[in-house]
ChimeraX commands (.cxc) that place a marker at each C-alpha (Angstrom):
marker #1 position 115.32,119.94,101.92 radius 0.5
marker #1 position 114.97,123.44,101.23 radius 0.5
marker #1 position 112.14,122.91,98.42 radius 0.5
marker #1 position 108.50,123.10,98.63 radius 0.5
marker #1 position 107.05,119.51,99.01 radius 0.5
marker #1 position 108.78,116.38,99.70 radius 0.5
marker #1 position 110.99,114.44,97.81 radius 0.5
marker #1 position 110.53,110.71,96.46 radius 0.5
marker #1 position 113.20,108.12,96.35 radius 0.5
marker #1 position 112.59,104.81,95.20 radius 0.5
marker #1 position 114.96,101.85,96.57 radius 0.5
marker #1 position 114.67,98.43,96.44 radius 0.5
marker #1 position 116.91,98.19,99.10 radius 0.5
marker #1 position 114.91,97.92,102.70 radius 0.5
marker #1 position 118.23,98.01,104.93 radius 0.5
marker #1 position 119.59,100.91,103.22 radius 0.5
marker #1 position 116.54,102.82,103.49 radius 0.5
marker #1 position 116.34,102.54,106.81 radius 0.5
marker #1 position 119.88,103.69,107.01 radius 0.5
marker #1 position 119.26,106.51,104.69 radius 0.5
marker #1 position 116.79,107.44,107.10 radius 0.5
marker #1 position 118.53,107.09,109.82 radius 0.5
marker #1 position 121.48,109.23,107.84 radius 0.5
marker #1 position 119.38,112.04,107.89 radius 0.5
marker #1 position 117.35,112.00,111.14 radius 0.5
marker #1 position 120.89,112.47,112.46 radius 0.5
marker #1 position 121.64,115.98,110.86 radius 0.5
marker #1 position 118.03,117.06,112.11 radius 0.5
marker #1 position 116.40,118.01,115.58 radius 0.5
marker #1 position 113.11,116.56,113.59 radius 0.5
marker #1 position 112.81,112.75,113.15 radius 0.5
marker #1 position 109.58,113.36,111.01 radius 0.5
marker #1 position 111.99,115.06,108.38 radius 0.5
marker #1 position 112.63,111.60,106.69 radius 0.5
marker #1 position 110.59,108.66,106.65 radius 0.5
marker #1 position 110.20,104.93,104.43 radius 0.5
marker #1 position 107.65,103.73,103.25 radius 0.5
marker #1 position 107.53,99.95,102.30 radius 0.5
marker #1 position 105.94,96.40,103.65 radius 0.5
marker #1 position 108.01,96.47,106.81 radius 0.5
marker #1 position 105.57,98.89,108.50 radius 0.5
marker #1 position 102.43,97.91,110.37 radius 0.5
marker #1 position 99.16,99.90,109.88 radius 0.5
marker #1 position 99.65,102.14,113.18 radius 0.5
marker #1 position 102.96,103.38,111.29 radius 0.5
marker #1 position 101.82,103.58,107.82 radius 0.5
marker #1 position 99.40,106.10,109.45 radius 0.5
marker #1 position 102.15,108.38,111.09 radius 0.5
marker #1 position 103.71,108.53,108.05 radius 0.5
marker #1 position 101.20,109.53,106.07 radius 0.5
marker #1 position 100.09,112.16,108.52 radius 0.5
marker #1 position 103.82,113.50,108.58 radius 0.5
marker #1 position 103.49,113.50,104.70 radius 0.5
marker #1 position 100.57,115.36,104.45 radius 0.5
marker #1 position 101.49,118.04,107.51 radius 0.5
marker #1 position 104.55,118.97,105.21 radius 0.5
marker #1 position 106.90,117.88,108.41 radius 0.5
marker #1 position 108.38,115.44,106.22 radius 0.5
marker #1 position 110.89,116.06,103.29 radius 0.5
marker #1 position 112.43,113.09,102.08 radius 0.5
marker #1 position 110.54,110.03,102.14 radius 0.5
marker #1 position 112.49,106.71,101.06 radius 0.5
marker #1 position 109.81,104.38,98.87 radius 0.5
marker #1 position 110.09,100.73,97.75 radius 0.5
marker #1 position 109.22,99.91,94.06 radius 0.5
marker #1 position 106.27,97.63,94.88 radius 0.5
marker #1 position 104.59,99.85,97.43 radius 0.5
marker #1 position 105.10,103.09,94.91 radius 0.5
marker #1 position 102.72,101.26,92.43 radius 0.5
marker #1 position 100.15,100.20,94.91 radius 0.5
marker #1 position 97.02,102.27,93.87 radius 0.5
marker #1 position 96.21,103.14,97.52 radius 0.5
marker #1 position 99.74,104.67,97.63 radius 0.5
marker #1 position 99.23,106.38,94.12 radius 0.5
marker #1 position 95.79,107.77,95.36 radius 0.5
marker #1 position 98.16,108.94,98.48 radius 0.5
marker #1 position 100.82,110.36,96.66 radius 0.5
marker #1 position 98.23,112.14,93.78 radius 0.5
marker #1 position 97.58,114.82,96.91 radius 0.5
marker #1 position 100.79,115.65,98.01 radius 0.5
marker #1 position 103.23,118.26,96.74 radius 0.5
marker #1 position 106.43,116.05,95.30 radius 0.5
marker #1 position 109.52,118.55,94.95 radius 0.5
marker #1 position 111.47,115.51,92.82 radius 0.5
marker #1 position 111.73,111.65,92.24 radius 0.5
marker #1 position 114.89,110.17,92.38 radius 0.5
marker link #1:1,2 radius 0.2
marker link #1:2,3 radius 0.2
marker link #1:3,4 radius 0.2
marker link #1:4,5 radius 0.2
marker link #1:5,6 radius 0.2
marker link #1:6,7 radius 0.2
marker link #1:7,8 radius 0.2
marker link #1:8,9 radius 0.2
marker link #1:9,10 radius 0.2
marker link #1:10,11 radius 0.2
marker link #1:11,12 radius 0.2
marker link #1:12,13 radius 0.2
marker link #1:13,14 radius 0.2
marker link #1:14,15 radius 0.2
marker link #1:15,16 radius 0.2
marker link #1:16,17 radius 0.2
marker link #1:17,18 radius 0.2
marker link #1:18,19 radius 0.2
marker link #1:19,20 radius 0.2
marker link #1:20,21 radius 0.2
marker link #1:21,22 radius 0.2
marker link #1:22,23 radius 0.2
marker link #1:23,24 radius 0.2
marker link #1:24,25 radius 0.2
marker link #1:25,26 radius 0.2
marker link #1:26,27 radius 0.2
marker link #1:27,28 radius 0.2
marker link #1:28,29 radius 0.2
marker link #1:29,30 radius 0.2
marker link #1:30,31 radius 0.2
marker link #1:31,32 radius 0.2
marker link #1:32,33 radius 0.2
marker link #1:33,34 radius 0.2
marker link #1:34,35 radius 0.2
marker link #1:35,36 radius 0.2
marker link #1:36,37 radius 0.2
marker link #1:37,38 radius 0.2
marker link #1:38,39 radius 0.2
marker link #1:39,40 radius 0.2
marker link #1:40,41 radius 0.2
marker link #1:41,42 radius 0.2
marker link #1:42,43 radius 0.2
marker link #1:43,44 radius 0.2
marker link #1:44,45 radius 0.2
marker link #1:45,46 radius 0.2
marker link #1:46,47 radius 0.2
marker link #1:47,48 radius 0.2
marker link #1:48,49 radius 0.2
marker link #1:49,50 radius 0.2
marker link #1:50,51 radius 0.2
marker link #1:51,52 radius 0.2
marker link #1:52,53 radius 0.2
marker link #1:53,54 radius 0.2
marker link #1:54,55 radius 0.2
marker link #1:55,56 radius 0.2
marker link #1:56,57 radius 0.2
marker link #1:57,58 radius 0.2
marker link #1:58,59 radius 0.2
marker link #1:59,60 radius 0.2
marker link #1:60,61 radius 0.2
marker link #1:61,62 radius 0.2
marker link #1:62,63 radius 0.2
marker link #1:63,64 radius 0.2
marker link #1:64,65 radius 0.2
marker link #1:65,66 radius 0.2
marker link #1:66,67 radius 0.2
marker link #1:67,68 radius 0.2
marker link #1:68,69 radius 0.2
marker link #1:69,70 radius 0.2
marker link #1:70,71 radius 0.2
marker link #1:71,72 radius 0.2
marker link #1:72,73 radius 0.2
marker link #1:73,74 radius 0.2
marker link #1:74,75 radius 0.2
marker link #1:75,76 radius 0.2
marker link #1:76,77 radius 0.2
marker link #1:77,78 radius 0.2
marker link #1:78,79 radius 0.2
marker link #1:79,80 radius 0.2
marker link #1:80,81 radius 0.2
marker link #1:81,82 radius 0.2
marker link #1:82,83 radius 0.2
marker link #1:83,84 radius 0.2
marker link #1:84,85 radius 0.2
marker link #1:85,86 radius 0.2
view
C-alpha cells in the first residue's frame, strides 16, 4: 500500500476476490483503494475502475486469469505503474 503504483493479484477465485476486496475496503476510509477486475462487472463499472486505476486512488486491484490476458486489458495495464504481481 505504501508503494508507488498499484499492485496486481491474479485469482481465479471470483467470491474471494470480492471478499479480498471487501477485506481491505474495511481497514480504509477510501473504497477506491481496492478494486476486481473480472467478467462479473458491467461496462459502467469496468469504467470506474479503470479511472480509479489510472488516478492512482487505487492500490490493490484483484484480477482474474482470463481477463489479465485480454489484450484490451494488456493495452490497459501497459500504462499504468504496477508496484508487484502476485
Amino acid at each position: 500500500m505504501a508503494s508507488e503504483g498499484v499492485a496486481l493479484i491474479v485469482s481465479p477465485l471470483i467470491a474471494l476476490m470480492k471478499n479480498q476486496v471487501d477485506l481491505v475496503r474495511g481497514y480504509s476510509s477510501n473504497d477506491e483503494v481496492a478494486h476486481f477486475l473480472n467478467s462479473t462487472l458491467n461496462k459502467k463499472e469496468i469504467k470506474e475502475v479503470h479511472d480509479d486505476l489510472l488516478s492512482g486512488k487505487t492500490k490493490m486491484l484483484y484480477v482474474a486469469p482470463e481477463t489479465m490476458t485480454k489484450q484490451e486489458n494488456l493495452e490497459f495495464f501497459s500504462d499504468l505503474k504496477i508496484s508487484f504481481l502476485l
